[in-house]
Steps between C-alpha positions, in 0.01 A plus 500: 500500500580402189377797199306204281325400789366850573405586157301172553306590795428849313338251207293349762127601465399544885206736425237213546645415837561883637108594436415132716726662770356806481130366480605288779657756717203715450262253581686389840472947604189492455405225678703627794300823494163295481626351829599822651226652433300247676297364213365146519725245396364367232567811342853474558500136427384620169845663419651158689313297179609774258894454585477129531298483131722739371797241628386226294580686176764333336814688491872422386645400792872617354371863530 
């Protein structure tokens, strides 16, 4: 790797896109532990909606 191109990346504001992950990701455990535990699906099709809302943010898609 060239050293401009990773100075570069390090310029790169990914902070936006990390918390989606993370929202995501959180979302996607707790609907797995909704199911788990046996609750009624539309309670874990709740967290189903949340991830696939959450998806349609718009994002950079060079992060």
């Amino acid at each position: 790797m060239l050293p401009g191109n990773l100075e570069r990346l390090r310029q790169r504001n990914v902070k936006a896109k990390r918390n989606l992950a993370l929202r995501e990701f959180s979302l996607g455990v707790e609907g797995l532990e909704r199911f788990v535990a046996g609750q009624p699906l539309r309670r874990v099709h709740q967290c189903v909606f949340g991830v696939l809302a959450l998806e349609s943010e718009a994002v950079d898609p060079r992060l």
